[in-house]
C-alpha positions as protocol buffer text, in pm:
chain_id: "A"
residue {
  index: 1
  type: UNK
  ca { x: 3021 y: -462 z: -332 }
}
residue {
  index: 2
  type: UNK
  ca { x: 2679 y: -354 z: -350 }
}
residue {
  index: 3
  type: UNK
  ca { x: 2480 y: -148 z: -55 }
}
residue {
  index: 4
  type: UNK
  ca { x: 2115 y: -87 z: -82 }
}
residue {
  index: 5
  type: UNK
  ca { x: 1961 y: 167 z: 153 }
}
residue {
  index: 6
  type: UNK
  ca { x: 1579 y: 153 z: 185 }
}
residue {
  index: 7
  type: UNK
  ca { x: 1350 y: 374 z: 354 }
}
residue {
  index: 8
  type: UNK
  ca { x: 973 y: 489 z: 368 }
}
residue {
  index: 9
  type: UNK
  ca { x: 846 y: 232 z: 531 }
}
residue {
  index: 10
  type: UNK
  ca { x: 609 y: 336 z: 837 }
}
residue {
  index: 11
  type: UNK
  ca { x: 204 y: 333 z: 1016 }
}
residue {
  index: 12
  type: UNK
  ca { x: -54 y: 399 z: 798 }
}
residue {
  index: 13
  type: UNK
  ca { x: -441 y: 321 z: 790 }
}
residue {
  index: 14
  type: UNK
  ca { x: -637 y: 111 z: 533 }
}
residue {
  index: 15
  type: UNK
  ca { x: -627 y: 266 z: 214 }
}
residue {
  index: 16
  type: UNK
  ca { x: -370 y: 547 z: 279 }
}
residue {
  index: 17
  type: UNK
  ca { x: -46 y: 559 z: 47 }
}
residue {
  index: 18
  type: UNK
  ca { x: 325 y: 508 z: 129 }
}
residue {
  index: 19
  type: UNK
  ca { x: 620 y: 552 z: -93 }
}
residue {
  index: 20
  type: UNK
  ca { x: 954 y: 315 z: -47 }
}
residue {
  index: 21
  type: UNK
  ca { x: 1253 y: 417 z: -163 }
}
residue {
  index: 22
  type: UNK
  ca { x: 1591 y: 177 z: -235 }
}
residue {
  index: 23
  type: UNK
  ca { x: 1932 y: 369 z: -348 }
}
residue {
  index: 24
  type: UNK
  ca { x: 2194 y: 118 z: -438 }
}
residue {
  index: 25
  type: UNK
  ca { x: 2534 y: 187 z: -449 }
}
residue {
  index: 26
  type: UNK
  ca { x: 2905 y: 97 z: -453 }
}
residue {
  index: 27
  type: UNK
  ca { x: 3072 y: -60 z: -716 }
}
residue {
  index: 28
  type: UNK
  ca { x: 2805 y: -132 z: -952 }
}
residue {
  index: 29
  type: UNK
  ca { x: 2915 y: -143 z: -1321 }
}
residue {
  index: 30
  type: UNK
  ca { x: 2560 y: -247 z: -1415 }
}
residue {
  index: 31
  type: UNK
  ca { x: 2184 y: -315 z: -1289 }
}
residue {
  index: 32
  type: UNK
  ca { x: 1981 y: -554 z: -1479 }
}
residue {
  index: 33
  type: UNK
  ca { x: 1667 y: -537 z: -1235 }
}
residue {
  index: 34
  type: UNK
  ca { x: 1548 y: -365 z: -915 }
}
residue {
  index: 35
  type: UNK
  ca { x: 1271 y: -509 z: -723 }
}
residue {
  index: 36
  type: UNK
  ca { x: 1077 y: -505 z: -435 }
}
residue {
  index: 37
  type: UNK
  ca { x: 971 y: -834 z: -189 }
}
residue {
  index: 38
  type: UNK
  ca { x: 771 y: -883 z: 104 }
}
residue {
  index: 39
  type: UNK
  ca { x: 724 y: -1116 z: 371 }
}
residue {
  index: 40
  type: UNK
  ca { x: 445 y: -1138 z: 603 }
}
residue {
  index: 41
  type: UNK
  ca { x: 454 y: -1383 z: 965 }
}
residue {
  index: 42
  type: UNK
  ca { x: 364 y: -1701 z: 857 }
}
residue {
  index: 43
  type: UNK
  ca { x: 401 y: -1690 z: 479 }
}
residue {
  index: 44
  type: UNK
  ca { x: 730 y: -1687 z: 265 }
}
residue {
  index: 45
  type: UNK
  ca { x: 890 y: -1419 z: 106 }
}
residue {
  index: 46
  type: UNK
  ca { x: 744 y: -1298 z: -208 }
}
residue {
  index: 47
  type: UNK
  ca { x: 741 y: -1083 z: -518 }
}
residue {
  index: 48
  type: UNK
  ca { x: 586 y: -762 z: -510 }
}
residue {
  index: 49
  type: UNK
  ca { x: 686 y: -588 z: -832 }
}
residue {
  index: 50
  type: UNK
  ca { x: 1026 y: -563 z: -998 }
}
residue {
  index: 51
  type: UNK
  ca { x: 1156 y: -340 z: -1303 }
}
residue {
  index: 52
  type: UNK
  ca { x: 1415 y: -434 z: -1535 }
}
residue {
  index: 53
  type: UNK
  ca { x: 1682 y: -236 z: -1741 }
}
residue {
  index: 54
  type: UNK
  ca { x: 1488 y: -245 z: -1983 }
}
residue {
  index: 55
  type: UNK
  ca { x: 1197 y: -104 z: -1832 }
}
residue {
  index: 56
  type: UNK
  ca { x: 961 y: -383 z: -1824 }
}
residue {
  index: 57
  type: UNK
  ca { x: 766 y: -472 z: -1505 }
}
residue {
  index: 58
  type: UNK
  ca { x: 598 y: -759 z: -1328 }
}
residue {
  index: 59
  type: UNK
  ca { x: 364 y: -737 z: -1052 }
}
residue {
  index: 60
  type: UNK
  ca { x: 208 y: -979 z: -788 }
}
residue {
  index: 61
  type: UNK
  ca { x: -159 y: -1017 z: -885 }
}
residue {
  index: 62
  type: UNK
  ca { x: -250 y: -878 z: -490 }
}
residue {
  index: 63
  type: UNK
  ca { x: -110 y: -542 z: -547 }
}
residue {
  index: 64
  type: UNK
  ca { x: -222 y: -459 z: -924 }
}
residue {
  index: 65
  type: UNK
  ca { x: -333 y: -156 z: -1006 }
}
residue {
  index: 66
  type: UNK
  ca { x: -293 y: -72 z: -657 }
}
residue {
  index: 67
  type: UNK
  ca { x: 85 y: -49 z: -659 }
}
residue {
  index: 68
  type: UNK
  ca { x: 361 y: 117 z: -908 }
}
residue {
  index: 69
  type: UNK
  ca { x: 721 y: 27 z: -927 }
}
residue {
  index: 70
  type: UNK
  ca { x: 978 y: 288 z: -1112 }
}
residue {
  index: 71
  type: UNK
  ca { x: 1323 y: 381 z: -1100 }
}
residue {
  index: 72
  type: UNK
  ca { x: 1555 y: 682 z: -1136 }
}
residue {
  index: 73
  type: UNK
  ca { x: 1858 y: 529 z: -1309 }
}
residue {
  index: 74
  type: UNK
  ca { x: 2066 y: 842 z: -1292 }
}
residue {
  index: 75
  type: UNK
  ca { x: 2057 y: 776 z: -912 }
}
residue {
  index: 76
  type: UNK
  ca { x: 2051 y: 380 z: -902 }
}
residue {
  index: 77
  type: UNK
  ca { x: 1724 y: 417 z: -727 }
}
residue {
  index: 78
  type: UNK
  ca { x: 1374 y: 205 z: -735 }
}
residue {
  index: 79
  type: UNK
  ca { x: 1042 y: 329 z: -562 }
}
residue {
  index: 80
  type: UNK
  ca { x: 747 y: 180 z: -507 }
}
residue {
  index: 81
  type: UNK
  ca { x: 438 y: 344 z: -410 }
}
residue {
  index: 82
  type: UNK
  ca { x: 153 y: 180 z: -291 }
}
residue {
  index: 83
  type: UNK
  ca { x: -176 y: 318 z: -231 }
}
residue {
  index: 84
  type: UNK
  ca { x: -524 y: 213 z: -145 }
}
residue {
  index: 85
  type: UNK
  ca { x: -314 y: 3 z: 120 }
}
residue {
  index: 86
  type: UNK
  ca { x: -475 y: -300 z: 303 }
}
residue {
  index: 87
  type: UNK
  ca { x: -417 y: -437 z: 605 }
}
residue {
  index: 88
  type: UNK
  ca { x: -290 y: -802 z: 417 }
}
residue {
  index: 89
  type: UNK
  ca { x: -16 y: -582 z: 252 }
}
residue {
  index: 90
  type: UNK
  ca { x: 156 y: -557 z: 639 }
}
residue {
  index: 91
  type: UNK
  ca { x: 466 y: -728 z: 591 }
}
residue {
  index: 92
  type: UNK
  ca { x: 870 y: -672 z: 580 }
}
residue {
  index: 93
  type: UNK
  ca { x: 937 y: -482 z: 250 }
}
residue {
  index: 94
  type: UNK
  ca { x: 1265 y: -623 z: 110 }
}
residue {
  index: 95
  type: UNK
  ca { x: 1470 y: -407 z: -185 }
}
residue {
  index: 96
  type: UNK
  ca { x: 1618 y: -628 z: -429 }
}
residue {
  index: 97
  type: UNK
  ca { x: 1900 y: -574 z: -655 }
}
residue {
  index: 98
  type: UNK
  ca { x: 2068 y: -799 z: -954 }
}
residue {
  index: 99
  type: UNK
  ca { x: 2382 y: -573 z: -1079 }
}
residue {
  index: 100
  type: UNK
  ca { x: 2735 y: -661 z: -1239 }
}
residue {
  index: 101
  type: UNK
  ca { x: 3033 y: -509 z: -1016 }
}
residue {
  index: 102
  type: UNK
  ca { x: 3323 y: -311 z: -1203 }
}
residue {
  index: 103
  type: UNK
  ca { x: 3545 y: -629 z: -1049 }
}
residue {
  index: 104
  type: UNK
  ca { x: 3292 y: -895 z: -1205 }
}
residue {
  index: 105
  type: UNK
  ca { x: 3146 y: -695 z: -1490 }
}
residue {
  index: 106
  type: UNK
  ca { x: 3003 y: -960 z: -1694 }
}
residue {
  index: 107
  type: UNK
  ca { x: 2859 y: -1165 z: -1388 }
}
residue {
  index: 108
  type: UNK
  ca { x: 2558 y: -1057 z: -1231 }
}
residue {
  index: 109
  type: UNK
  ca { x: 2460 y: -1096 z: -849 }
}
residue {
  index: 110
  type: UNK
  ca { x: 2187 y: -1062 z: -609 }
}
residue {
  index: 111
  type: UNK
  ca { x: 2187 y: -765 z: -356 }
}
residue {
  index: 112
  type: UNK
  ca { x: 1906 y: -690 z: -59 }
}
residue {
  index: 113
  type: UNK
  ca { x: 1852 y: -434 z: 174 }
}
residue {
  index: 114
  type: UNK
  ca { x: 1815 y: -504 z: 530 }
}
residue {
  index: 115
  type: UNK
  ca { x: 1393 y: -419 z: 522 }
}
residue {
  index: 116
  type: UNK
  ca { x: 1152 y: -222 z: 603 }
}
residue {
  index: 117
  type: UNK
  ca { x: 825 y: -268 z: 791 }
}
residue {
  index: 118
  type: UNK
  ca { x: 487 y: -194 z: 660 }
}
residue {
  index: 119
  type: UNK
  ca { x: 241 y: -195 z: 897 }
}
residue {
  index: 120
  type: UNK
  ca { x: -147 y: -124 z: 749 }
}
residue {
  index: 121
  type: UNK
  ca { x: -388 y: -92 z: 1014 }
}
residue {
  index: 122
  type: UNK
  ca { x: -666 y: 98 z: 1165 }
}
């Protein structure tokens, strides 16, 4: 099994910075991606920014150039930091894992952390 433990979420005012942090652990043989998702009241959980083993990214067209995903793999960790916040990023920051276990090496699941709120306001 796979545990993912976020934290960094908090307050903050338009346009300060925050930093979330995700450790995964357990018994991972292998991540193929680490990601981030939010989801706001109202709207449906979406894609912020994800990194891949490879070290390719992808980010939601909202938080380009605002926000930067990256990883420390010696510690099975993703951050994202996000600055110049706005109050539309206030949501429920979801971690997101896809990783191989040592008993299913070759098969790759889905992990999340329980979330984190963002709240951006003045």
């Amino acid at each position: 099994q796979v545990q993912l433990v976020e934290s960094g979420g908090g307050l903050v005012q338009p346009g300060g910075s925050l930093r979330l942090s995700c450790a995964a652990s357990g018994s991972i043989f292998r991540i193929y991606a680490m990601g981030w998702y939010r989801q706001a009241p109202g709207k449906q959980r979406e894609l912020v920014a994800i990194i891949t083993s490879g070290g390719n990214t992808n980010y939601a067209d909202s938080v380009k150039g605002r926000f930067t995903i990256s990883r420390d793999n010696a510690k099975n960790t993703v951050y994202l930091q996000m600055n110049s916040l706005k109050p539309e990023d206030t949501a429920v920051y979801f971690c997101n894992v896809a990783a191989s276990t040592r008993v299913t090496p070759t098969s790759a699941g889905n992990y999340w952390g329980q979330g984190t709120q963002v709240t951006v306001s003045s």
